[in-house]
C-alpha positions in Angstrom: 0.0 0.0 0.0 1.5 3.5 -0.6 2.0 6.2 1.7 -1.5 8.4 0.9 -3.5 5.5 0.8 -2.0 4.2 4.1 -2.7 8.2 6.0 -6.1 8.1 4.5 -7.2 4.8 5.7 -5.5 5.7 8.9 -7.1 9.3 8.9 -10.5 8.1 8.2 -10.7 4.9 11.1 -9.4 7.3 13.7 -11.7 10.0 13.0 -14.5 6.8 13.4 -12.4 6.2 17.0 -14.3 7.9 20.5 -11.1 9.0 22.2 -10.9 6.0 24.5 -10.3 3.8 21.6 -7.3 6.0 20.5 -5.8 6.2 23.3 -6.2 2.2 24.1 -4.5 2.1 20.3 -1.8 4.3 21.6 -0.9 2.4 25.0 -0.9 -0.8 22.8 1.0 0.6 20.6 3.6 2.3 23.0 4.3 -0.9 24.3 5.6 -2.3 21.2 8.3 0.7 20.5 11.8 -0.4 20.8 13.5 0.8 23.7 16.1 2.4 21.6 13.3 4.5 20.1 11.0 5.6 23.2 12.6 8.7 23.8 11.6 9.8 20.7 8.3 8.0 20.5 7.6 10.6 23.8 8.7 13.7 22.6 6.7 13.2 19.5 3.5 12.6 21.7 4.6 15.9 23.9 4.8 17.7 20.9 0.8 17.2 20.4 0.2 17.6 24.2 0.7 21.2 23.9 -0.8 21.9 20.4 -4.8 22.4 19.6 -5.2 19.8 16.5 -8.0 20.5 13.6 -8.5 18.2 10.6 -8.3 20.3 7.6 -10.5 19.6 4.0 -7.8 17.5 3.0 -7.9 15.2 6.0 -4.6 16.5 7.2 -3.6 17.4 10.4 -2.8 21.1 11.1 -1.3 21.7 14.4 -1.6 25.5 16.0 -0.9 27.3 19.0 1.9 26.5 21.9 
């Protein structure tokens, strides 16, 4: 599958998701990142903590503020 089909399928399910689901996907998820990789892995996920997030036309995400 190629990259834009992969982000839209991805966009579309988690926009179907209540926010419990994502973040149940996202501890699952966490727990399989290499431990060589989980300081980034976090200071990705900080860098939305701070940020408002709005889905554009283009299913995109745009992130403002901080």
């Amino acid at each position: 599958m190629n990259f834009t089909e992969f982000i839209r399928k991805t966009d579309k399910i988690a926009e179907s998701m209540p926010p419990e689901n994502l973040a149940a996907f996202l501890h699952d998820y966490a727990r399989s990142v290499p431990e060589c990789k989980r300081e980034e892995f976090l200071e990705r996920l900080l860098s939305f903590s701070d940020k408002s997030v709005d889905w554009n036309n283009a299913g995109r995400l745009r992130r403002s503020g901080g």
